[in-house]
C-alpha positions in Angstrom: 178.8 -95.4 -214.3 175.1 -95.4 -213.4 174.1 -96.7 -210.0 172.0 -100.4 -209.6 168.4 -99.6 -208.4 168.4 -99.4 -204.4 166.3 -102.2 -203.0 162.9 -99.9 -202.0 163.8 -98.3 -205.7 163.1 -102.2 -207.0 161.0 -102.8 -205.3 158.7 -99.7 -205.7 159.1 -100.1 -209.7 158.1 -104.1 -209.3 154.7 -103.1 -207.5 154.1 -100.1 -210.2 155.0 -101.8 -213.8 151.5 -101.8 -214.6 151.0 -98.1 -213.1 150.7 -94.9 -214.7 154.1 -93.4 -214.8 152.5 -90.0 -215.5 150.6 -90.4 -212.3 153.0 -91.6 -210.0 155.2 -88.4 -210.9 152.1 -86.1 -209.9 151.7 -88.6 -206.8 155.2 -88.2 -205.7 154.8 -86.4 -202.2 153.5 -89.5 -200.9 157.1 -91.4 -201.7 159.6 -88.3 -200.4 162.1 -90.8 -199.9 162.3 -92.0 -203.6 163.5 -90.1 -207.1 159.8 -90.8 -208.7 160.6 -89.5 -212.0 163.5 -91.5 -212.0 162.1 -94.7 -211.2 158.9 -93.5 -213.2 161.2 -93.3 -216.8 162.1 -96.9 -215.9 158.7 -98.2 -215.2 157.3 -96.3 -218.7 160.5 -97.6 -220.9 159.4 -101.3 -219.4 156.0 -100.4 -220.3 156.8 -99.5 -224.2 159.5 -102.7 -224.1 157.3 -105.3 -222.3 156.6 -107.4 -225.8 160.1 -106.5 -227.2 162.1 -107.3 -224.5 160.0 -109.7 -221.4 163.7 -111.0 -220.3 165.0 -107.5 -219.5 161.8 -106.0 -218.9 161.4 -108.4 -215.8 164.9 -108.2 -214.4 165.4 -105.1 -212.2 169.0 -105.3 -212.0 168.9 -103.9 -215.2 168.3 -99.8 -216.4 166.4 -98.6 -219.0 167.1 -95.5 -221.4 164.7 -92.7 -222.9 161.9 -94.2 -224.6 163.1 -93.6 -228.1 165.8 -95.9 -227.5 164.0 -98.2 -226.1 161.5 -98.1 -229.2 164.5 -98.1 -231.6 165.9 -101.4 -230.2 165.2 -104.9 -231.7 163.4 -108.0 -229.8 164.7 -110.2 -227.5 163.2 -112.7 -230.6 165.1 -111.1 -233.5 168.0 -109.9 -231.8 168.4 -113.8 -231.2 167.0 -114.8 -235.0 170.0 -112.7 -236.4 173.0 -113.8 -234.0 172.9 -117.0 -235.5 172.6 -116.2 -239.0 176.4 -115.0 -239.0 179.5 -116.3 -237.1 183.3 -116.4 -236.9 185.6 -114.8 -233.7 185.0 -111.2 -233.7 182.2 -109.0 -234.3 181.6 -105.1 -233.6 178.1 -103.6 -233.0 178.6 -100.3 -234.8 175.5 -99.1 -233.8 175.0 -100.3 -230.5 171.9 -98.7 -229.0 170.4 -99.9 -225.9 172.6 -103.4 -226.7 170.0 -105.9 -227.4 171.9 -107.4 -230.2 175.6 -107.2 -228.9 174.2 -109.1 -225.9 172.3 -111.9 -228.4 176.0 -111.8 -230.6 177.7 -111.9 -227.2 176.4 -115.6 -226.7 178.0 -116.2 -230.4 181.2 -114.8 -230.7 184.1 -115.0 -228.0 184.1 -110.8 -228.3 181.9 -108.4 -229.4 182.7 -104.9 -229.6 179.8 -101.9 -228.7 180.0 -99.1 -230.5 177.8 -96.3 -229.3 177.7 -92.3 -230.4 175.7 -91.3 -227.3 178.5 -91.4 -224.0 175.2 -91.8 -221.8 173.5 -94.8 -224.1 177.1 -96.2 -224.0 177.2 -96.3 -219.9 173.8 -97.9 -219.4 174.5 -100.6 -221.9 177.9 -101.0 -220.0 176.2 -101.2 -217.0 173.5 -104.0 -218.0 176.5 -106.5 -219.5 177.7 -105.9 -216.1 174.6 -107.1 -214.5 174.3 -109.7 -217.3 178.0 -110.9 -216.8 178.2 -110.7 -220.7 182.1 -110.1 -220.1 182.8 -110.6 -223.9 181.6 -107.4 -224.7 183.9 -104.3 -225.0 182.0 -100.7 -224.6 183.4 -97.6 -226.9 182.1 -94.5 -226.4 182.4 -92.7 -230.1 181.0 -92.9 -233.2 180.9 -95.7 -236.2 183.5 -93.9 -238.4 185.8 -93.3 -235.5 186.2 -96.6 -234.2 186.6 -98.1 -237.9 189.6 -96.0 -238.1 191.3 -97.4 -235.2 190.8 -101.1 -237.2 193.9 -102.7 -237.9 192.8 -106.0 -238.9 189.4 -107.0 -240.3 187.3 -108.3 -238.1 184.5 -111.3 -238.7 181.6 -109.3 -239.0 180.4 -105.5 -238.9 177.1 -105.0 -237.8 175.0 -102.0 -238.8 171.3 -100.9 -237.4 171.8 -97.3 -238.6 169.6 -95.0 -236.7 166.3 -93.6 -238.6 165.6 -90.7 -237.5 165.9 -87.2 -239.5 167.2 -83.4 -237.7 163.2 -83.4 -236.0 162.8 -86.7 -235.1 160.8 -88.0 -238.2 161.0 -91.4 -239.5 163.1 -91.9 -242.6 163.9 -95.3 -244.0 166.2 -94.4 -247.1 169.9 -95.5 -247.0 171.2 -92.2 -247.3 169.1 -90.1 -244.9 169.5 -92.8 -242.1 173.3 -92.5 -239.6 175.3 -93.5 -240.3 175.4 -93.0 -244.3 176.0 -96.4 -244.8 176.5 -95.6 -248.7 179.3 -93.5 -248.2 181.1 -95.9 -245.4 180.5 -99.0 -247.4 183.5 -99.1 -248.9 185.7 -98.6 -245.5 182.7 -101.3 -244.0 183.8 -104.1 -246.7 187.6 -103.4 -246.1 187.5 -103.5 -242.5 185.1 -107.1 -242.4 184.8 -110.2 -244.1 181.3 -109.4 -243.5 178.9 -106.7 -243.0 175.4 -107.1 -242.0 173.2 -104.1 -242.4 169.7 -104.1 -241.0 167.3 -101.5 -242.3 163.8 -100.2 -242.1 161.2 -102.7 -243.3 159.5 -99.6 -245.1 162.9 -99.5 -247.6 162.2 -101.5 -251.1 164.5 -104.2 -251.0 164.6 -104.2 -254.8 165.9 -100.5 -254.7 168.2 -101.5 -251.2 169.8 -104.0 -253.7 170.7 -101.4 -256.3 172.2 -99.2 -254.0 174.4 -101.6 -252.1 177.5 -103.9 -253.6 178.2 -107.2 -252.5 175.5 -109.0 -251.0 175.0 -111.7 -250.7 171.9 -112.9 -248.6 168.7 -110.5 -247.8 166.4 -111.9 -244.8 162.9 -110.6 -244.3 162.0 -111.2 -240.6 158.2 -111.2 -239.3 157.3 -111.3 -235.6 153.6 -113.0 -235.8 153.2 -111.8 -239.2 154.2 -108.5 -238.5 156.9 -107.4 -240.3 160.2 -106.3 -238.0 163.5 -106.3 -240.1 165.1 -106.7 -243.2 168.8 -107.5 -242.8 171.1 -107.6 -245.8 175.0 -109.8 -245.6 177.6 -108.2 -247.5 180.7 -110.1 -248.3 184.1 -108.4 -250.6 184.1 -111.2 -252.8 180.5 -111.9 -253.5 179.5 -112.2 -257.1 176.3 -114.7 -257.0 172.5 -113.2 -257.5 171.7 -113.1 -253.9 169.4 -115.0 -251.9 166.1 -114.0 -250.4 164.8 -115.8 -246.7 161.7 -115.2 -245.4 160.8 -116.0 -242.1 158.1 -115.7 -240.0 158.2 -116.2 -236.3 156.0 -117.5 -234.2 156.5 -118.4 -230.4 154.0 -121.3 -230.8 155.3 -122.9 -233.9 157.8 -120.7 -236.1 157.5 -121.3 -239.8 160.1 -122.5 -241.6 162.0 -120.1 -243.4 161.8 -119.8 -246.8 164.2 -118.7 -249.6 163.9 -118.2 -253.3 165.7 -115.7 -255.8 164.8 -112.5 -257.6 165.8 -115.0 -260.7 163.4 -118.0 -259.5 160.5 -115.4 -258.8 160.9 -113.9 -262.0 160.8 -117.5 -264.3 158.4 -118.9 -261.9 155.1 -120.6 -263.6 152.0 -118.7 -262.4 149.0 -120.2 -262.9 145.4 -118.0 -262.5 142.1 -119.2 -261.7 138.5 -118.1 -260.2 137.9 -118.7 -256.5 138.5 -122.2 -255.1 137.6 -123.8 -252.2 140.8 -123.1 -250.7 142.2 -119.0 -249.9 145.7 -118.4 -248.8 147.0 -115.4 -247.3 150.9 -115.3 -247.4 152.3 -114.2 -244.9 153.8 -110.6 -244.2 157.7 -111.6 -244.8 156.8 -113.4 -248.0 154.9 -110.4 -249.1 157.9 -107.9 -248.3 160.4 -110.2 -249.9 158.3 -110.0 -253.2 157.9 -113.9 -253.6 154.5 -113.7 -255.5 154.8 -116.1 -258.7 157.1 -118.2 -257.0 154.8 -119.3 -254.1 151.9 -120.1 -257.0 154.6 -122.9 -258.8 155.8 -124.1 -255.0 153.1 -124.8 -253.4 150.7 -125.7 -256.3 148.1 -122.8 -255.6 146.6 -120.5 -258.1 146.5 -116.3 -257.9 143.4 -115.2 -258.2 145.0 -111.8 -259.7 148.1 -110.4 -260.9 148.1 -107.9 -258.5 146.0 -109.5 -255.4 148.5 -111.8 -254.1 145.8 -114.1 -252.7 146.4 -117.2 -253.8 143.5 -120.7 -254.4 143.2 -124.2 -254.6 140.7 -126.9 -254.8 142.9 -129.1 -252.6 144.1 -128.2 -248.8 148.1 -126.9 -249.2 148.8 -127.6 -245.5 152.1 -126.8 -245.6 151.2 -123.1 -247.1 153.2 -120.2 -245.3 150.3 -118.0 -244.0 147.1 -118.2 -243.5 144.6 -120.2 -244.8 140.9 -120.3 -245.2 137.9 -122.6 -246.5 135.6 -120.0 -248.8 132.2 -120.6 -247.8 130.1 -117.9 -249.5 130.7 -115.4 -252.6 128.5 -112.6 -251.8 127.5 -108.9 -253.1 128.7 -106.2 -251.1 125.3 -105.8 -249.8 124.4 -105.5 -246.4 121.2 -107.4 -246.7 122.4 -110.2 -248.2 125.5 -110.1 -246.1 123.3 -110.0 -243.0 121.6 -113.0 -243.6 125.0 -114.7 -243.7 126.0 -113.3 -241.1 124.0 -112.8 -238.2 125.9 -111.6 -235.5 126.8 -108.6 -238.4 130.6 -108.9 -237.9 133.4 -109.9 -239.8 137.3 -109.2 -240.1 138.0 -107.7 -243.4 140.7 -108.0 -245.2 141.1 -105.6 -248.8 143.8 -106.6 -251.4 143.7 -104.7 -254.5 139.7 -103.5 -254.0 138.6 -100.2 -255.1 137.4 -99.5 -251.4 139.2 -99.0 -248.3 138.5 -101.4 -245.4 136.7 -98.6 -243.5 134.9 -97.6 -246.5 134.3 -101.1 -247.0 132.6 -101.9 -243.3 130.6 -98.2 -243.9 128.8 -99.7 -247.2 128.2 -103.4 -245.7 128.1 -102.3 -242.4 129.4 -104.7 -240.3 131.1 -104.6 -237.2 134.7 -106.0 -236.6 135.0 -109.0 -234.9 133.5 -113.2 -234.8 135.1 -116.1 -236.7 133.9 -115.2 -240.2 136.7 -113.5 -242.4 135.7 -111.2 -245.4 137.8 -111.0 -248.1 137.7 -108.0 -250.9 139.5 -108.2 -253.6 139.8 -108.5 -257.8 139.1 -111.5 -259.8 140.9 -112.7 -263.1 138.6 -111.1 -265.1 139.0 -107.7 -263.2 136.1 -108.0 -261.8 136.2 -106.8 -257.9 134.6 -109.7 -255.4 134.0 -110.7 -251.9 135.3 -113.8 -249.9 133.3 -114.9 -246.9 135.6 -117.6 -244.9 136.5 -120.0 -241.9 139.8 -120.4 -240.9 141.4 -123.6 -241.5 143.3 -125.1 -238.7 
C-alpha cells in the first residue's frame, strides 16, 4: 500500500504546486532530506489535473499517478454529471483508472466495485478512498473480463471508460481498437447488468457508435464550457425504442439546460433558410456533436443561414438559444481596408464555418490580429455565396 506524504513532503509540494517540477529535480541537492522526484511527479500530475480535478488537486492527503493517467481521467464536473444519470444498488467501475468516477458513483450507490488492470493504479486508487473514507468502494486488482467472470448475479449498472490508447501510445477513438473491445464483451456486459454505460471518445461518430452497438437506449453529449468532454451511451437488454439524444453543456456560472431530441425528430424537423438577420447564433459544442442541426431551426424559431454552416439567424432576440449569440453589425468584404475602418484597433476573433479559407489563412488576407470585443464570422450564404459577419456579443 503506498505510504501518505510525510508532513515536510506536504508541505514542500504545497509551497512548489506552481513550481517547475523539471527544475526542482535538477535543484534537488538543496532538499537531501526529501525524494524530489517523487514529490516532483506529484506536483507535475496536480499541475496537468488542476482544472480537471481542483478538489483532489488541493488535498495532499491524496497521491497522484503517472501523468497519462492523470490525463486519461474525467472531471471532478463530469465524473459528478454522469453519477446521477444512472442509479439502482450496485455498480462496478470496469475501468477504474485513477477512480474519479467510482468515487462520484460512490456517493450514489451503497457499493461500487473498482476494477483496475494496472496492480499499481489499483493501490493508489485504494489508497485515496482511504483518505476519502469512501468505504463503499471495493478495489480488484485484474482485468474487466476477469472480474465479469466471477459475476454471479447482475449487477445495477456496468460502467465502461475503455482506455484509448494503441501498442505506441497513440490516440485511437474507434470501439474496437480501444480496451477493452467492448464489441466483443458486449454481449457478456448486457448479461451481467441491467445496465451498461459506456463512455467513449468525443472524436467517435455517434451515428456510426449507434450502428455498432445493440441496445441503447440513451446517448449524452457532455461539454465543459463548450468544450466537448464525453459522450456516454446507456445500454439496457430489453431496449427496443429509437434512442434518445441529451446535450448538455456545463457551465460553473449557469449550466444550460440539457437538451434532448431524436435522430427521428432531427431528421423530420422543419428547416427554414434565410439571408443574414439581425440576430447570429452559434450552437454550442454538445449540440453540434450530437448532430441536432434542423431540429434547433424548428425549436427555437431561428433560420440556418446554410445547409452545411450550422449558424443559425433571426430578426428577433431567441434568449433562450443554447450557445452563443450575437447582434450582426456589419457585412463586410474580406478586405483589410475596409475591415480596418471598422475596426480600428485591427483585431477580431474569427470564427470559420464552412468558408473556403482557413482561420489562419483568413487573419493572413484581412490581417487582423486576434483579440477585442468584435467577433468575425466567415462563412456561406443560401445562395452559396461565402460572407463575413462582424458582431457584438449579446448578453
Amino acid at each position: 500500500m503506498p505510504l501518505p506524504l510525510s508532513p515536510a513532503e506536504r508541505a514542500f509540494v504545497a509551497e512548489h504546486l506552481t513550481a517547475d517540477p523539471a527544475q526542482l529535480v535538477l535543484q534537488a541537492k538543496k532538499w537531501p532530506a526529501l525524494d524530489i522526484p517523487k514529490l516532483a511527479q506529484q506536483i507535475r500530475a496536480r499541475q496537468k489535473a488542476k482544472s480537471k480535478m481542483p478538489s483532489w488537486v488541493a488535498n495532499l492527503d491524496l497521491l497522484f499517478p503517472a501523468n497519462l493517467s492523470v490525463e486519461q481521467s474525467s472531471s471532478e464536473v463530469t465524473a459528478t454529471y454522469k453519477a446521477n444519470l444512472v442509479s439502482g444498488e450496485t455498480l462496478v467501475d470496469l475501468t477504474g483508472g485513477f477512480g474519479i468516477d467510482s468515487f462520484a458513483f460512490s456517493r450514489r450507490f451503497r457499493h461500487v466495485s473498482y476494477v483496475e488492470r494496472q496492480p499499481e493504479l489499483a493501490l493508489l486508487a485504494g489508497f485515496n478512498f482511504t483518505q476519502l473514507e469512501a468505504k463503499n468502494i471495493t478495489v480488484y486488482p485484474t482485468d474487466a473480463e476477469a472480474f465479469l467472470s466471477t459475476l454471479e448475479e447482475p449487477v445495477d449498472v456496468l460502467f465502461l471508460d475503455p482506455a484509448r490508447r494503441g501498442q505506441s501510445q497513440e490516440r485511437v477513438h474507434l470501439l474496437q481498437d480501444c480496451e477493452p473491445d467492448v464489441l466483443r464483451l458486449l454481449p457478456l456486459l448486457l448479461q451481467k447488468s441491467k445496465a451498461v454505460l459506456l463512455k467513449t471518445a468525443p472524436m467517435l461518430d455517434i451515428d456510426l457508435a449507434l450502428q455498432q452497438l445493440t441496445n441503447v437506449v440513451q446517448v449524452w453529449v457532455i461539454a465543459v464550457q463548450n468544450e466537448c468532454k464525453e459522450v456516454l451511451y446507456l445500454l439496457k437488454p430489453d431496449a427496443f425504442a429509437a434512442p434518445l439524444i441529451t446535450a448538455v453543456n456545463l457551465k460553473p456560472e449557469q449550466p444550460e439546460e440539457p437538451l434532448t431530441f431524436t435522430k427521428g425528430a432531427e431528421e423530420n424537423a422543419r428547416v427554414t433558410f434565410s439571408e443574414p438577420q439581425r440576430y447570429l447564433y452559434e450552437p454550442n459544442t454538445a449540440l453540434l456533436k450530437a448532430g441536432a442541426y434542423k431540429w434547433l431551426s424548428e425549436e427555437f424559431g431561428v433560420n440556418k443561414l446554410h445547409r452545411n454552416s450550422h449558424l443559425y439567424t433571426s430578426t428577433e432576440l431567441q434568449a433562450a438559444f443554447p450557445g452563443r449569440i450575437f447582434e450582426i453589425t456589419a457585412q463586410p468584404k474580406a478586405n483589410a481596408k475596409e475591415l480596418y475602418q471598422l475596426l480600428p484597433a485591427k483585431k477580431a476573433n474569427i470564427t470559420v464555418r464552412n468558408y473556403p479559407l482557413t482561420v489562419a489563412q483568413l487573419r493572413e488576407k484581412v490581417k487582423l490580429k486576434e483579440g477585442g470585443d468584435d467577433y468575425l464570422f466567415a462563412t456561406t450564404d443560401l445562395n452559396n455565396k461565402p460572407i463575413l459577419l462582424l458582431c457584438r456579443k449579446v448578453g
